[in-house]
C-alpha positions in Angstrom: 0.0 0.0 0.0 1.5 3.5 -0.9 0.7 6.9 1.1 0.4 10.3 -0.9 4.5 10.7 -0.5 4.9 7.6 -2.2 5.9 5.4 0.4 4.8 2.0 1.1 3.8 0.8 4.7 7.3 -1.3 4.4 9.3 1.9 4.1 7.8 3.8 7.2 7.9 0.8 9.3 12.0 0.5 7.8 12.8 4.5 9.0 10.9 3.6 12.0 13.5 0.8 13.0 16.0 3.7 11.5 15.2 6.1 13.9 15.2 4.0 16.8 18.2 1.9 16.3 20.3 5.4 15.4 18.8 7.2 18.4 20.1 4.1 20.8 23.9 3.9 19.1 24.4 7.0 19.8 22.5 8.4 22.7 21.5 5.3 24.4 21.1 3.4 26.8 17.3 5.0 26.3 13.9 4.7 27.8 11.0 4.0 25.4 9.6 7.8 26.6 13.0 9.1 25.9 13.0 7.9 22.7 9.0 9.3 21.5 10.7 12.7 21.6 14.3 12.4 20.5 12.8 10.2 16.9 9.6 12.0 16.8 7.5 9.0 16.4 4.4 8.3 18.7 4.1 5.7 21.7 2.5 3.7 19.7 5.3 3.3 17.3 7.9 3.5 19.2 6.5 0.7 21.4 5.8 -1.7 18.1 9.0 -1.1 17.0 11.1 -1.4 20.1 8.9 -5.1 21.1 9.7 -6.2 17.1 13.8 -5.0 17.9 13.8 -6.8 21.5 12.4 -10.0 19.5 14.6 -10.1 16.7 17.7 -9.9 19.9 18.7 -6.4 18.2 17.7 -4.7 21.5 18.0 -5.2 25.2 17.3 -4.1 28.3 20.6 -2.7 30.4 18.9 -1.6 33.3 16.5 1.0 34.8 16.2 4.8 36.0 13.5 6.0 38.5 10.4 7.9 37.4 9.2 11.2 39.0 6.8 9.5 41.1 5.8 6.6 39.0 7.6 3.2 38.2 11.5 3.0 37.3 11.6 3.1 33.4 13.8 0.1 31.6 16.3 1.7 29.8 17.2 0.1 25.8 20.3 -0.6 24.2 22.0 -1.9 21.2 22.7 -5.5 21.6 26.6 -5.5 21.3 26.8 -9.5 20.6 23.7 -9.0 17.9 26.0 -8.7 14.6 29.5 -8.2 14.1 31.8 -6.2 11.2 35.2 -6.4 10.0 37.5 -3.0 9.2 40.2 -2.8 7.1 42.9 0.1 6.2 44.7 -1.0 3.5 48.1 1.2 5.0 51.1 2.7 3.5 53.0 0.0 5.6 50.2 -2.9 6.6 47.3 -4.1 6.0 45.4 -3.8 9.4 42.0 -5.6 9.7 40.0 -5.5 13.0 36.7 -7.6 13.8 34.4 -5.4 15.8 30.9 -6.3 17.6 28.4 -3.4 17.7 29.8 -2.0 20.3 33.0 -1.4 18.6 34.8 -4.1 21.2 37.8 -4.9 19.2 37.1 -9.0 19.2 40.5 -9.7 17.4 43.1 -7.8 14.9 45.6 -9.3 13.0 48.1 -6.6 10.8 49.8 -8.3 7.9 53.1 -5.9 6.8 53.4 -4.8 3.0 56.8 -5.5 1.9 59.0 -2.1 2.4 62.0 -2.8 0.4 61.9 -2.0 -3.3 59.9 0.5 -5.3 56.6 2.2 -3.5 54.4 0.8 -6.3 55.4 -2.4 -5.6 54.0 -3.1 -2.1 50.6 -2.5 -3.9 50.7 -5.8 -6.1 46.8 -6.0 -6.3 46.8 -10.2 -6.2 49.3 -9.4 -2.7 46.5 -7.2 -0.8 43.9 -9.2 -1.8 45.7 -12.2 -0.7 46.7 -10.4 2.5 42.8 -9.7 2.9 41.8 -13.4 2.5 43.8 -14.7 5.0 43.5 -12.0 7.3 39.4 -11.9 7.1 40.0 -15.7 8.0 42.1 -15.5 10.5 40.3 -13.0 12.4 36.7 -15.1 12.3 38.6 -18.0 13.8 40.5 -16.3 16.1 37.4 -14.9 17.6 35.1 -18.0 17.0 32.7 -16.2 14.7 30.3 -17.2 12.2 30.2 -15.5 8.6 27.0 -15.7 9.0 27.2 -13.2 11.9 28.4 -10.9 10.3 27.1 -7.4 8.7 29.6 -6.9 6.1 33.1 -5.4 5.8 34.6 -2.2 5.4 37.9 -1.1 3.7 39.4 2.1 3.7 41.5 2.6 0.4 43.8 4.7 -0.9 42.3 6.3 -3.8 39.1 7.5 -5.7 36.6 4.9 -5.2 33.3 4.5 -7.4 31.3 1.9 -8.7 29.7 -0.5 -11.4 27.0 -2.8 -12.0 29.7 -5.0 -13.5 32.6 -4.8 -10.5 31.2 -3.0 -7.6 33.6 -1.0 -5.8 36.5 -0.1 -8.2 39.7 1.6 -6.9 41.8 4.5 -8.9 44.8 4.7 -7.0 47.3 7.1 -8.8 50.0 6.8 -6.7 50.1 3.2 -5.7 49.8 2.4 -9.6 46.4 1.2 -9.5 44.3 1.8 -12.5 40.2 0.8 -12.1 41.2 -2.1 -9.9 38.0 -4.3 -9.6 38.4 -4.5 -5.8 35.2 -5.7 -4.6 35.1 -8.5 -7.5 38.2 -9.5 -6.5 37.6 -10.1 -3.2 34.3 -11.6 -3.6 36.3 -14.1 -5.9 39.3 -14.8 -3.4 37.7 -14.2 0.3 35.3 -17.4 1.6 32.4 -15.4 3.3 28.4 -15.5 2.3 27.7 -14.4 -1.1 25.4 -11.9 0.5 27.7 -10.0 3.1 28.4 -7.1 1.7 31.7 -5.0 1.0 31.8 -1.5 1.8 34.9 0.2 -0.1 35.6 4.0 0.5 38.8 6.2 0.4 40.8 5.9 3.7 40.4 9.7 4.8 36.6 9.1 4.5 36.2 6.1 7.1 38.6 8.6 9.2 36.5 11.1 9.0 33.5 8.8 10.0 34.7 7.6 13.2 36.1 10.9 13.8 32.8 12.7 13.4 30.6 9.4 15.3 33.1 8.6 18.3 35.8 11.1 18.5 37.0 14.5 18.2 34.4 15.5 16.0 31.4 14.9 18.1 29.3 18.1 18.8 30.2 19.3 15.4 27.6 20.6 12.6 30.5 20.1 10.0 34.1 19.5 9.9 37.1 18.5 7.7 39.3 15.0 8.8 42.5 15.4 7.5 44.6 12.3 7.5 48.3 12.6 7.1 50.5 9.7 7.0 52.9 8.7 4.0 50.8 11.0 2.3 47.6 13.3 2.9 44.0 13.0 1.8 40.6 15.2 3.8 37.6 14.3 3.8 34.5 16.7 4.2 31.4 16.2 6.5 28.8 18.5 6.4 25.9 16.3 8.4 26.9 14.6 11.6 25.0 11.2 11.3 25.7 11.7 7.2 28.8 10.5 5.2 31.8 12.5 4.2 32.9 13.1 0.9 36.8 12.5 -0.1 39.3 14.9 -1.1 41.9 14.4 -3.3 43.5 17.3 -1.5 47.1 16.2 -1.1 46.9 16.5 -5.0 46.1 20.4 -4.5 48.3 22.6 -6.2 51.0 24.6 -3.7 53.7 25.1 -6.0 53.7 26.1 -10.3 56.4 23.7 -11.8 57.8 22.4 -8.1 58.7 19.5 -6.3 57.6 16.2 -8.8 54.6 14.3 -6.7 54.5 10.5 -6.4 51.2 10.9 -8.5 53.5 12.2 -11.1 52.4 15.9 -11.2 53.8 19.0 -10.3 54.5 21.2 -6.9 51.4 19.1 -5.3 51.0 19.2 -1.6 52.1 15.7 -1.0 55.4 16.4 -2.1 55.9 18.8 0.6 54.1 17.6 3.3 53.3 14.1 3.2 55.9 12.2 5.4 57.4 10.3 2.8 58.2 14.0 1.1 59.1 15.3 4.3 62.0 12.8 5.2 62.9 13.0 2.0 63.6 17.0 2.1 65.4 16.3 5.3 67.9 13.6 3.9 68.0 16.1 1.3 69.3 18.9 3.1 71.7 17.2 5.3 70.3 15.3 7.6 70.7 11.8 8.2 67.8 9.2 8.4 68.6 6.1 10.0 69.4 3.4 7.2 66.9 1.0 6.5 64.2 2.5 8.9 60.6 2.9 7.9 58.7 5.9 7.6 57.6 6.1 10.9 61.1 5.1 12.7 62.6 7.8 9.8 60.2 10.5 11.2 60.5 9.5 15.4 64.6 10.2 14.9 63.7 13.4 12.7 61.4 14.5 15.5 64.3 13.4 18.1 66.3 15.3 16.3 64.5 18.6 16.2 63.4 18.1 19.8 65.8 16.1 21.6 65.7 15.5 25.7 68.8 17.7 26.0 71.5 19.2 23.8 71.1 21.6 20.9 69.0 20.8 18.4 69.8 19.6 14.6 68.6 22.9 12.8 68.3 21.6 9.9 65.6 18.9 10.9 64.0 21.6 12.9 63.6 24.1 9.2 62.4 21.4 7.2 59.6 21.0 9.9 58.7 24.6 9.7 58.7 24.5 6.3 56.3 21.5 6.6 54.0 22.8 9.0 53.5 26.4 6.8 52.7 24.1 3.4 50.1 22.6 5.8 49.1 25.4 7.1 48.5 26.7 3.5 46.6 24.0 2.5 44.1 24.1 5.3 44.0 27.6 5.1 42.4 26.3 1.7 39.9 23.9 3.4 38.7 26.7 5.6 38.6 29.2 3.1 36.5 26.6 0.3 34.2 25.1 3.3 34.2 27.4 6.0 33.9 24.3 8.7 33.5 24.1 12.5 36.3 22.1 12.8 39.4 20.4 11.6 40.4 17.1 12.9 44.0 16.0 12.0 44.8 12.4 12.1 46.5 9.8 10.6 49.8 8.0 11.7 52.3 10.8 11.0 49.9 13.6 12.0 49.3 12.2 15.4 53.2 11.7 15.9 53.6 15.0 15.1 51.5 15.7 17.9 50.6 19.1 19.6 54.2 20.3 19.3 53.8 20.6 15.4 50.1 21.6 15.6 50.3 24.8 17.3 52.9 25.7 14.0 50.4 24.6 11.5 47.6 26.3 12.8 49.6 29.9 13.5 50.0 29.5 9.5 46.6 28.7 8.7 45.2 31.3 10.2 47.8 33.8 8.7 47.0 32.6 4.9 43.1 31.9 5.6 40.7 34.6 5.4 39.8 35.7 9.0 36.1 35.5 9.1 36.5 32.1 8.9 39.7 31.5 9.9 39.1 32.8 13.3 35.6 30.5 13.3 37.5 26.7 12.7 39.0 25.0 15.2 42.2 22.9 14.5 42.8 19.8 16.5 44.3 16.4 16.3 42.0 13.4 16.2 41.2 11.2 19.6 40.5 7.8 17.8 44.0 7.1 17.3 45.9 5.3 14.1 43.4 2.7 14.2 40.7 5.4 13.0 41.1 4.7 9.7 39.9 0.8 10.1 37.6 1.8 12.8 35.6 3.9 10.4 35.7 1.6 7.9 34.1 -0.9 10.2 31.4 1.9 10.9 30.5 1.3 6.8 28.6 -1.8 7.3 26.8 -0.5 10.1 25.6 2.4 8.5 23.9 0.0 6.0 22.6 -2.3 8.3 21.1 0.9 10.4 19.2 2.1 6.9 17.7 -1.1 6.4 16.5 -0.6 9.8 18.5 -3.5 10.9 17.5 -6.4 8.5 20.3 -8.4 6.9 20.7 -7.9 3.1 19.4 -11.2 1.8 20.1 -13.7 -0.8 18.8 -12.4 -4.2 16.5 -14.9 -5.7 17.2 -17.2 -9.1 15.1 -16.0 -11.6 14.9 -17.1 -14.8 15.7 -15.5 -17.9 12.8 -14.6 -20.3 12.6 -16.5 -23.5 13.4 -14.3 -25.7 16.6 -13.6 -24.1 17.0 -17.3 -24.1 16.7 -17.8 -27.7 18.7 -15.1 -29.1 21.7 -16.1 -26.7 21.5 -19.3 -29.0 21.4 -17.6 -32.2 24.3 -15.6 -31.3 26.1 -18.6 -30.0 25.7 -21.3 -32.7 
């Protein structure tokens, strides 16, 4: 049956369950006359939906509060053990893939290292990451003694431009790593053993950032904000709706210099190749200083920062320039972000911006306000993200639960056979034959 708007009884009775489920991940635990006025619905509904939700084991009770004068109300909640969902951040380094209940209780991780010697391009070897996924979805399932079947789906945080086909799903364009319209979600469909029907949820790595950022961390409270995550390289993502998803930003790729340094993407005097970490060590070897051999990005950059900051003694001047030279090209670029969107806040994370730490913020944000306009510059806020490094595989775990929340909590199920019509049928055979 349709209304006037065009909905069906199915759909209300689906943003019901929304509303409800949404309201209780976020703000619970919640009383059923708590929730009437923080979803809007009536008594009535919200009493349907909540016994249909306690059924199903989606919902439980966790406890009571007292009533002004009347009986102690139950309180709701999410039932963490209901469903579970698997994040991944495909890293500069690793491959880091975390099972998660819906509580986000970490039930096990396992981190699987890219291999660091050789040519960038080459830790990417698509057939090696989506061998490295395989095993690693596997091995997390039977670490924690978890049934596919349990599970809502799982999220990966790429980097890259991600969109998708009816062919393919998600497909990755990932300039930098050398990947050209890689097929991911086929691929992993093809190679990983889970239910035809859990779903994959691919997005760029700054996005699921910016996710769990926004839901659980230092962008709480905030009508918009930009996540900027800065690690081997940098990427942003934009949020204008809390409870709404981000949309990526290629903005490491963001023009700070005509005809300068040559980025790993292969262009010109981008922002990466100033102050992305890879760029940055490489302008401090470049002017002197002295990396330690064979170290990883993120030993390269602890010395550097030990070097520009050390316990006692003087301090290596020349690490301590190519810092401040770092911190005004990011400064300049999210003078750029504040300028385009104006937002409440900006959260910097990511593994080399949270080892930068509060010692390199305060830098960065004295430039950005200089080079922003200062209506709005004075208006943003610039602080580093709470989640941690694992924010990147935390929001991707979010993905599937994001999903599973808009289908008002109902597991995507197994598309039927159907056959073919006839005609179809018969000129399949004529072209064959």
């Amino acid at each position: 049956m349709h209304g006037k708007s065009g909905r069906t009884v199915r759909d209300l009775r689906r943003e019901n369950r929304t509303a409800v489920l949404r309201r209780l991940y976020f703000d619970g635990p919640m009383s059923r006359l708590m929730l009437g006025p923080a979803t809007g619905l009536s008594s009535g509904s919200i009493s349907n939906v909540v016994a249909e939700l306690v059924t199903e084991g989606l919902v439980e009770e966790a406890g009571s509060v007292d009533s002004a004068g009347g009986r102690p109300r139950t309180l709701l909640r999410i039932a963490p053990d209901s469903g579970c969902m698997i994040g991944v951040d495909i890293g500069e380094t690793r491959v880091r893939i975390e099972l998660f209940d819906l509580a986000l209780t970490e039930l096990a991780r396992t981190e699987r290292p890219l291999a660091t010697s050789g040519p960038r391009i080459g830790r990417y070897e698509v057939g090696l990451v989506v061998r490295l996924l395989r095993d690693g979805i596997a091995e997390v399932l039977r670490t924690a003694g978890v049934s596919s079947e349990r599970l809502l789906g799982v999220g990966i945080g790429v980097p890259g431009i991600v969109e998708r086909t009816p062919e393919d799903g998600a497909v990755v364009h990932g300039q930098t790593i050398g990947w050209d319209a890689v097929p991911l979600e086929r691929l992993l469909r093809e190679a990983v053993d889970l239910p035809p029907e859990v779903p994959y949820r691919i997005e760029n790595g700054a996005k699921t950032l910016g996710q769990a950022e926004m839901w659980f961390g230092a962008g709480r409270g905030a009508r918009s904000a930009v996540a900027v995550l800065f690690g081997s390289g940098v990427g942003a993502c934009v949020v204008t709706d809390p409870l709404g998803p981000g949309r990526a930003l290629e903005w490491g790729h963001l023009t700070v210099r005509v005809r300068g340094r040559r980025c790993r993407c292969g262009a010109q005097g981008c922002l990466e190749a100033y102050a992305g970490a890879e760029a940055l060590l490489e302008r401090w070897r470049e002017a002197g200083g002295e990396p330690p051999a064979g170290a990883d990005e993120e030993t390269a950059l602890t010395a550097m920062l030990a070097a520009a900051y050390p316990d006692g003694g003087p301090a290596d001047a020349v690490a301590l320039t190519v810092l401040d030279e770092t911190a005004e090209y990011l400064g300049a670029g999210l003078a750029d972000l504040i300028n385009l969107f104006q937002p409440e806040r900006i959260l910097v994370g990511g593994w080399a911006g949270l080892q930068l730490g509060s010692r390199f913020l305060g830098s960065v944000t004295a430039y950005a306000r200089a080079y922003a306009l200062r209506h709005p510059g004075g208006r943003t806020e610039i602080a580093l993200g709470t989640l941690g490094p694992e924010a990147v595989t935390v929001g991707a775990g979010l993905l599937p639960l994001v999903d599973f929340f808009a289908q008002g909590g109902r597991r995507p199920e197994r598309a039927p056979s159907i056959p073919a019509p006839a005609w179809q049928t018969a000129l399949r055979d004529r072209v064959t034959t």
